[in-house]
C-alpha positions as CSV (number, residue, x, y, z in Angstrom):
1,X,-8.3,21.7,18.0
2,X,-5.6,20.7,20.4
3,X,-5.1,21.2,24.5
4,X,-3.5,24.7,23.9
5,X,-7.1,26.3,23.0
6,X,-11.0,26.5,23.8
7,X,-13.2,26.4,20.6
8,X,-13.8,30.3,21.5
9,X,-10.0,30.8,21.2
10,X,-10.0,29.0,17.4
11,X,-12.6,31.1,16.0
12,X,-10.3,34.2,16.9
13,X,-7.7,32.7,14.5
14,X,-7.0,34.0,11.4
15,X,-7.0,30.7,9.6
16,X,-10.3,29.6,7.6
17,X,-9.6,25.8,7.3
18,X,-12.8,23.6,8.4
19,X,-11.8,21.6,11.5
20,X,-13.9,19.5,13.4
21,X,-16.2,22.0,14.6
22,X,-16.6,23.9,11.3
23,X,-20.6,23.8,10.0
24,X,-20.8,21.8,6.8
25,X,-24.1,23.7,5.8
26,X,-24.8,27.7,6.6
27,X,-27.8,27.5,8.7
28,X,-29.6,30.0,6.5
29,X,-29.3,28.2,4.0
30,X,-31.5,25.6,5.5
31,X,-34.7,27.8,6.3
32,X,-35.5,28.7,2.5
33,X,-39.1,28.1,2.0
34,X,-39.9,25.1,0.2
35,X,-42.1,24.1,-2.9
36,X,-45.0,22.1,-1.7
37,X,-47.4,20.3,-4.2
38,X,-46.9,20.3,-8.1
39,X,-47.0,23.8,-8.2
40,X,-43.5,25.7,-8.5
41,X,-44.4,28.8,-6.2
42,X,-42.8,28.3,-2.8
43,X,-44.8,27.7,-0.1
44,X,-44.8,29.9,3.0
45,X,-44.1,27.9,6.0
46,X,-46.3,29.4,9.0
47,X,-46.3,27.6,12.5
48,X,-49.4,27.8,14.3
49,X,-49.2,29.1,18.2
50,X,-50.1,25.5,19.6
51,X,-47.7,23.6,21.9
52,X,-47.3,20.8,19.1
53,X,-46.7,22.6,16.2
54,X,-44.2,24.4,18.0
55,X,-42.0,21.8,19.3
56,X,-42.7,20.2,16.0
57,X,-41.2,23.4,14.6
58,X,-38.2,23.5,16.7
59,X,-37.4,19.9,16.3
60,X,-37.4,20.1,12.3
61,X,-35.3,23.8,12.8
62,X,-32.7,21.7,15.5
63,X,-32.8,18.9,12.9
64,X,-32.1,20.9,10.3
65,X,-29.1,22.6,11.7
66,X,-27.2,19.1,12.3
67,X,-27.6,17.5,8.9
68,X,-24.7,16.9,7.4
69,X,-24.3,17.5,3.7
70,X,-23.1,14.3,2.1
71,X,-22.9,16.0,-1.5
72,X,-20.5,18.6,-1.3
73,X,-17.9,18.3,-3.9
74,X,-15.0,20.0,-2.0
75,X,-15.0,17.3,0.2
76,X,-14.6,14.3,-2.3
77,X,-11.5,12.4,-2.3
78,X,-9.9,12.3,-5.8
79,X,-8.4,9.1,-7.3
80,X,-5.1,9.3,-6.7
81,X,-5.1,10.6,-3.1
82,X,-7.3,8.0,-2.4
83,X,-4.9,5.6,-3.8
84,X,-1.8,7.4,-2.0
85,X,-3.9,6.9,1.5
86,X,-4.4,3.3,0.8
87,X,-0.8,2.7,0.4
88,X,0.0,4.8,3.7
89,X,-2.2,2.9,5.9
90,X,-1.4,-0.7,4.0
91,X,2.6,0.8,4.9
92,X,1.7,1.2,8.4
93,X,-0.2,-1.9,9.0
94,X,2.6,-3.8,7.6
95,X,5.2,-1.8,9.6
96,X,3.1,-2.8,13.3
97,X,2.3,-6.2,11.9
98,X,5.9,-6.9,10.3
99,X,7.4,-8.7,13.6
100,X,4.5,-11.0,14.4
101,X,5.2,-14.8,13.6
102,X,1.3,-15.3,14.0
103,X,-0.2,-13.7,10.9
104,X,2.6,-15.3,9.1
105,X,1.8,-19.1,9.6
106,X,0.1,-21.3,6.9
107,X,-3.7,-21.9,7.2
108,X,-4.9,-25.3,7.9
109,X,-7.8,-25.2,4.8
110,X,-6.3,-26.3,1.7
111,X,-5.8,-23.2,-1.0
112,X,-9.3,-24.5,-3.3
113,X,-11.1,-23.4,-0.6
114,X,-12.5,-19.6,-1.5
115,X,-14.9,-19.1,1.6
116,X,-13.4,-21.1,5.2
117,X,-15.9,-19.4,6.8
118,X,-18.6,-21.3,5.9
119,X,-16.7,-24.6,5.9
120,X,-15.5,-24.2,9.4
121,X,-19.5,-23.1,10.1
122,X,-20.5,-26.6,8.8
123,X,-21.8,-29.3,10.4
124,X,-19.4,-31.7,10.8
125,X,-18.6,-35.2,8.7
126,X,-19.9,-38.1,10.7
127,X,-17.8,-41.0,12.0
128,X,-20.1,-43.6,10.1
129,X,-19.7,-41.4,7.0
130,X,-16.0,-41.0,6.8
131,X,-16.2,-44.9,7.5
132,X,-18.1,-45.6,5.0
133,X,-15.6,-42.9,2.4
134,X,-12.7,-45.3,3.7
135,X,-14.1,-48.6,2.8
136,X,-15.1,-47.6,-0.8
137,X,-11.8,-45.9,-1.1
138,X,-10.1,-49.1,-0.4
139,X,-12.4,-51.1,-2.2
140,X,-11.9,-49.1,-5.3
141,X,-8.0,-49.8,-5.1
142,X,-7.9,-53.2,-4.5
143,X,-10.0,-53.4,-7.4
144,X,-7.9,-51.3,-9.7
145,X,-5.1,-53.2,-8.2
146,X,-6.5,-56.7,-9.6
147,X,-7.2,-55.3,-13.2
148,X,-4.9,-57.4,-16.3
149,X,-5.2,-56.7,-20.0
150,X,-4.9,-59.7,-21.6
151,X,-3.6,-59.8,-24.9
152,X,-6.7,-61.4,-28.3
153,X,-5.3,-60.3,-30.9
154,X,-3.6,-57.1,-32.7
155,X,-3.9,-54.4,-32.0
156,X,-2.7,-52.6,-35.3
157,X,-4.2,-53.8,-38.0
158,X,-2.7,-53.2,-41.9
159,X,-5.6,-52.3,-44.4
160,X,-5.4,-52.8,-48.1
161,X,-1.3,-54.0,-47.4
162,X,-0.1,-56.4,-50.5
């Protein structure tokens, strides 16, 4: 890897450490026969001379060299390195994004809201119906406004008082 070397010059290193062109999966490992059927003897893969079978056959052999396998434990990230990577890259982000003034103003959707996207994908409130929101608003106040208690009788009552 690098402008220094061809991938013919790597392989002449004396270092063993899978880079980018390192084969996940041995190719030979790929071509053991397979059990076909519910019986547990393998079953002996033939190809047959015709054109077909025999791009079939180098299709599934080409196919089979390029899987990647997923399920290799050596390759699985641990806990805590996965933890130590997420705070490196939230570190850098915040180091490229620390002098712009635009991520740091204030939204325009009050803070209840939990999903804006699908408010600001709404249809939006009609004239007539915001009208209509105003006037019973204002209705609703003046009427509040004009409420009076007026004053029967007592309110606290003595029981059983000599």
């Amino acid at each position: 890897m690098g402008c220094c070397f061809s991938s013919e010059d790597d392989k002449d290193t004396l270092t063993n450490e899978p880079d980018e062109t390192t084969r996940l999966i041995n190719p030979v490992q790929n071509h053991s026969p397979r059990s076909v059927g519910p019986s547990s003897e393998p079953a002996i893969i033939s190809h047959p001379k015709g054109d077909e079978q025999s791009a079939l056959a180098r299709i599934l052999e080409k196919t089979a060299r390029d899987v990647i396998d997923v399920t290799n434990e050596s390759n699985l990230v641990e806990q805590t390195e996965y933890q130590e990577r997420t705070r490196q890259y939230s570190n850098r982000v915040n180091m490229v994004v620390g002098g712009s003034s635009r991520l740091r103003q204030k939204p325009n959707l009050p803070n209840c809201v939990t999903a804006p996207q699908s408010v600001l994908a709404s249809k939006p409130i009609s004239l007539h119906d915001i009208q209509l929101i105003t006037n019973a608003t204002e209705k609703a106040a003046r009427c509040i406004k004009e409420i009076k208690v007026q004053h029967k009788e007592n309110l606290v009552v003595p029981f059983g008082v000599p």
